[in-house]
C-alpha positions as CSV (number, residue, x, y, z in Angstrom):
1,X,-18.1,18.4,-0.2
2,X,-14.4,18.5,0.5
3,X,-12.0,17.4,-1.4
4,X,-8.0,16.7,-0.6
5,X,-6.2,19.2,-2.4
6,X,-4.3,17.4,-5.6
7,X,-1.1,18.1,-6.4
8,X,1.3,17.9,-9.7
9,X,2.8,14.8,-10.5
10,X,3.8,13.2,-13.4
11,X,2.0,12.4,-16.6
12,X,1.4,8.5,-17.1
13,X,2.8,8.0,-20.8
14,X,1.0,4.7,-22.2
15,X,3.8,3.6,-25.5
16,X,2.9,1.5,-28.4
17,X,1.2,-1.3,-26.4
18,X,-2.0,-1.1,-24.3
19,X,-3.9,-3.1,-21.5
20,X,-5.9,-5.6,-21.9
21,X,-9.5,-4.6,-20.9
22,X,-11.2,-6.7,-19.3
23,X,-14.8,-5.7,-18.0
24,X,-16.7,-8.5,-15.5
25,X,-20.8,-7.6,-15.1
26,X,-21.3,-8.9,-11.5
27,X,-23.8,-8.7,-9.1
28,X,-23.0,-8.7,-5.3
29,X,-26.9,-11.1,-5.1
30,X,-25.6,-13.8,-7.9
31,X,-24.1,-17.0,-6.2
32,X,-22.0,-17.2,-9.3
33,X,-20.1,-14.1,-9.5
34,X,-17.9,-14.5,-6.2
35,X,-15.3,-16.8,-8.5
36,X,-15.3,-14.8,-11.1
37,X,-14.7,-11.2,-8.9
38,X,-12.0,-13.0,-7.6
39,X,-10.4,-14.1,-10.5
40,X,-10.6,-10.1,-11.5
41,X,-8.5,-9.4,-7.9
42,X,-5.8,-11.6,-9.5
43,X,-5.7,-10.1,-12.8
44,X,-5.7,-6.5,-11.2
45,X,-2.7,-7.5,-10.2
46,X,-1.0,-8.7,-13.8
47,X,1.1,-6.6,-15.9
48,X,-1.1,-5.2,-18.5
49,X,-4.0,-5.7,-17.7
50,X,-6.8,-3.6,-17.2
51,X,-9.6,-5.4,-15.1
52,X,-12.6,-3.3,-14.2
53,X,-15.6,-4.9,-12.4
54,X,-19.5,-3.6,-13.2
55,X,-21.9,-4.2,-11.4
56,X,-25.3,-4.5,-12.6
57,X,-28.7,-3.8,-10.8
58,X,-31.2,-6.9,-12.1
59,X,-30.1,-9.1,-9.4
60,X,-31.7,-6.8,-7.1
61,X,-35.0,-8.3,-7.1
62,X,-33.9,-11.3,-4.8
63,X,-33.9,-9.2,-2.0
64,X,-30.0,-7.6,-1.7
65,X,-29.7,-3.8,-3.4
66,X,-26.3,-3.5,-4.8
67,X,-25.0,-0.6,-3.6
68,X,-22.4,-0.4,-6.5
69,X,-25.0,-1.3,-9.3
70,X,-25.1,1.6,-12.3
71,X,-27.7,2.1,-14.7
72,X,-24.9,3.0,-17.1
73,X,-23.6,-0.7,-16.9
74,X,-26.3,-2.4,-17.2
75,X,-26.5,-0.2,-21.0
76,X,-23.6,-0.5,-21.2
77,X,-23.9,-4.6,-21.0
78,X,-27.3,-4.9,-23.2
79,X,-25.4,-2.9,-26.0
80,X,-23.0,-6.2,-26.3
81,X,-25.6,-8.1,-25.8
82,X,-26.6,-6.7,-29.5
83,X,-23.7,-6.0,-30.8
84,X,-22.2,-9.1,-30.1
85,X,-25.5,-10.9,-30.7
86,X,-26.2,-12.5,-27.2
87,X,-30.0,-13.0,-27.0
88,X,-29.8,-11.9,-23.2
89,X,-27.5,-10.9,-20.6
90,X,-26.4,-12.6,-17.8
91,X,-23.6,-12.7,-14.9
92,X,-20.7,-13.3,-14.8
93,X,-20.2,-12.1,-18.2
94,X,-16.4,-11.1,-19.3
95,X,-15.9,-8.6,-22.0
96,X,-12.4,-8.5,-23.3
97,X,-11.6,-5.8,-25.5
98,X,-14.5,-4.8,-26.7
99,X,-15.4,-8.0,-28.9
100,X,-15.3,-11.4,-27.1
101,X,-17.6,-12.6,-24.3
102,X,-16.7,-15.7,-22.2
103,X,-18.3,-16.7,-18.6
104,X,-16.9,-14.8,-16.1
105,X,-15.4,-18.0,-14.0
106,X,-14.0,-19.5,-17.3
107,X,-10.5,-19.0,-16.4
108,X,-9.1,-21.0,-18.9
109,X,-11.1,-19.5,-21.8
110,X,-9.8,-15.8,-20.3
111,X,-6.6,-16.6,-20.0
112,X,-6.4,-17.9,-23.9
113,X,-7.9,-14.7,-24.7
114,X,-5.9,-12.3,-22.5
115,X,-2.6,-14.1,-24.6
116,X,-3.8,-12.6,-27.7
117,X,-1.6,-9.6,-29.0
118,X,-3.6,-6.3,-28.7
119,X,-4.1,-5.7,-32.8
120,X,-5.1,-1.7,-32.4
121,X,-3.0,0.9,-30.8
122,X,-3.6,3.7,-30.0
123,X,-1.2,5.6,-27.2
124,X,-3.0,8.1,-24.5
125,X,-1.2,10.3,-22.6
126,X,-3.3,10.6,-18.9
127,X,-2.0,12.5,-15.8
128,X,-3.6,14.6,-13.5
129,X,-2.8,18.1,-11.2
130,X,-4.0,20.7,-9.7
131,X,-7.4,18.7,-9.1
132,X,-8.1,18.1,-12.8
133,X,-7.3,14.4,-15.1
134,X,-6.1,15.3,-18.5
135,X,-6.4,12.9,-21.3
136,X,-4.3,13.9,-24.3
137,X,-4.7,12.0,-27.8
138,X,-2.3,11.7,-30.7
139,X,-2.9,12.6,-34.5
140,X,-3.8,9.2,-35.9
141,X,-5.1,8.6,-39.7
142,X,-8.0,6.4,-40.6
143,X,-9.8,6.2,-37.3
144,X,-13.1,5.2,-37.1
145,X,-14.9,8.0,-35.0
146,X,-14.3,6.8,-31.2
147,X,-15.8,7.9,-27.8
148,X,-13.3,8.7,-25.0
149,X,-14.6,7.3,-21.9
150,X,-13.6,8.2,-18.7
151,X,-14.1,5.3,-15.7
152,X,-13.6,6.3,-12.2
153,X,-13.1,3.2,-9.8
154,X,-12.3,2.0,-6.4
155,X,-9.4,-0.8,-5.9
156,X,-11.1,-3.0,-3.7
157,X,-14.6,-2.8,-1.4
158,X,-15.6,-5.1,1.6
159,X,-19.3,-6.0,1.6
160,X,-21.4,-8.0,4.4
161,X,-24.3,-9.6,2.4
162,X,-27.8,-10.0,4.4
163,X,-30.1,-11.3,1.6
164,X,-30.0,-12.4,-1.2
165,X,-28.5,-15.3,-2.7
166,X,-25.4,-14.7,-1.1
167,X,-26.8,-13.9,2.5
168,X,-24.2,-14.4,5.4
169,X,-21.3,-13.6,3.0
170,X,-19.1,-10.9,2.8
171,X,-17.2,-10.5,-0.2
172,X,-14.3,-8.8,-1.4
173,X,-14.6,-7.2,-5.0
174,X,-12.4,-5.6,-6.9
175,X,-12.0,-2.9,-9.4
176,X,-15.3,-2.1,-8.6
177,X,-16.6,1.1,-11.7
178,X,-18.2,3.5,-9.7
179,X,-18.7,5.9,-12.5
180,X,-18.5,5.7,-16.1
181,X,-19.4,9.2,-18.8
182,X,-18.3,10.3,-22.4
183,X,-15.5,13.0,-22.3
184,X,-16.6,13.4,-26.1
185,X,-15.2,11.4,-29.4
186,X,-12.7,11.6,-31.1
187,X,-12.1,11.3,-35.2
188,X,-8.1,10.8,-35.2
189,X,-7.0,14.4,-34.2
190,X,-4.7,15.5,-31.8
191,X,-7.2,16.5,-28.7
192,X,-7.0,17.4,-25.3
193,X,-10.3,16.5,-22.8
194,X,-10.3,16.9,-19.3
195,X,-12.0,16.1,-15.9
196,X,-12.1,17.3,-12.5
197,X,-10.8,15.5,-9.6
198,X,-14.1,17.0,-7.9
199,X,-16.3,14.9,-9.7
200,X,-15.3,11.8,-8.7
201,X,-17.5,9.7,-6.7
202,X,-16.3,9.0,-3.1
203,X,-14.2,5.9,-2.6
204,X,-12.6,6.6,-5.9
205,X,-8.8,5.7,-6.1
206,X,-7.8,4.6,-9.6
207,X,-9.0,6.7,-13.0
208,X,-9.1,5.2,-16.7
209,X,-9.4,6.0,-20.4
210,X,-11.0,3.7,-23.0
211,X,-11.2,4.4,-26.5
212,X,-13.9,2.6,-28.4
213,X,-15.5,3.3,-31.4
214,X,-18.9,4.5,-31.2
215,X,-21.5,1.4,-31.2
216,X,-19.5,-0.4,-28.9
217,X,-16.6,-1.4,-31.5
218,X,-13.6,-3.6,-30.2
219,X,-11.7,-1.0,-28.0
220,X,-8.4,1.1,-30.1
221,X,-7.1,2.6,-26.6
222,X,-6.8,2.4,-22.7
223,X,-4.7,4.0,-19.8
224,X,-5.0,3.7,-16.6
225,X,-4.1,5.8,-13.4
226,X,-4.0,5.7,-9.9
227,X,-5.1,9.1,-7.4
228,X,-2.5,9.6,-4.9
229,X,-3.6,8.3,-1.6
230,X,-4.6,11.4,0.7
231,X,-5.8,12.8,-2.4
232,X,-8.1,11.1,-3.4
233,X,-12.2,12.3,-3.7
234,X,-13.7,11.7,0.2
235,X,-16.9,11.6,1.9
236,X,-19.0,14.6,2.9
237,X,-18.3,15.9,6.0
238,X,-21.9,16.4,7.2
């Protein structure tokens, strides 16, 4: 595989405030998702949030694969599904910080929640060079024991549906999570993890950090960054 080569630039400095996260489970075969992945396209676009689209794969049985589905969402959703105590899952399902659930097209209901003040802070430091992300952590007392997760996304696909229950449609999604792994945890001491550039699905142009504690707890931490364009993880060249 080749990659562009990736060179320094400056570290992205989150202060004493954080994004919003907000994580939509969509399916590119449910007639009801379309509002909802647009609404995410607008709040991609707002000033502290973080808006991060995952696509699920138990749609598929309709008769349109999702090409962006991942096993690791679909855990990922059934976990809040018991954490949160939700007797199923379903889509369009908004997450928002890692402890309220709301119906993805419910903009009202989103926008009430996204007005909340973010009650747990906790800065991250993420930059990248030299093909490598580096995540750095600050000394923080009386932190639960938190996985650093690392999501690697692309800022906006184009998809022509043939089946499906949205055959004939193409769609425009957003934020779509085309890969999402543990760095490791983290107990409240200064730490350093880091990733390379290499390992990035194709398509990828934006990189983010959550910090959650382990069982799916209401998210302490997020940063966000985007890959210079030209250097960004590319196709094969066969």
């Amino acid at each position: 595989m080749l990659w562009g080569a990736l060179l320094a630039f400056p570290l992205v400095v989150a202060a004493e405030t954080r994004p919003a996260v907000v994580e939509l489970y969509t399916s590119q075969g449910c007639s009801s998702c379309p509002p909802a992945e647009a609404y995410i396209g607008e709040l991609a676009q707002r000033r502290g949030v973080l808006a991060l689209s995952f696509h699920v794969d138990y749609w598929d049985h309709l008769g349109w694969p999702d090409r962006y589905a991942l096993p690791d969402a679909v855990t990922r959703q059934r976990g809040y599904a018991r954490v949160l105590g939700n007797s199923s899952v379903y889509a369009p399902q908004v997450v928002i910080d890692g402890h309220g659930d709301f119906v993805g097209s419910d903009r009202r209901a989103l926008d009430f929640a996204l007005a909340e003040p973010r009650a747990t802070v906790v800065p991250i430091e993420l930059g990248a060079s030299q093909g490598e992300v580096t995540i750095r952590l600050p000394q923080r007392d009386g932190i639960a024991p938190s996985e650093v997760l690392f999501v690697a996304y692309q800022r906006q696909v184009l998809s022509q549906i043939a089946r499906g229950e949205n055959a004939g449609r193409t769609l425009t999604q957003f934020n779509v999570v085309r890969s999402l792994r543990t760095l490791g945890q983290w107990n409240g001491g200064t730490r350093l993890f880091r990733a390379s550039v290499e390992t990035l699905p194709p398509g990828t142009t934006d990189v983010a950090v959550l910090l959650q504690p382990v069982g799916l707890g209401p998210i302490i931490g997020a940063a966000m960054l985007p890959l210079p364009r030209g250097e960004r993880a590319v196709a094969p060249v066969l």
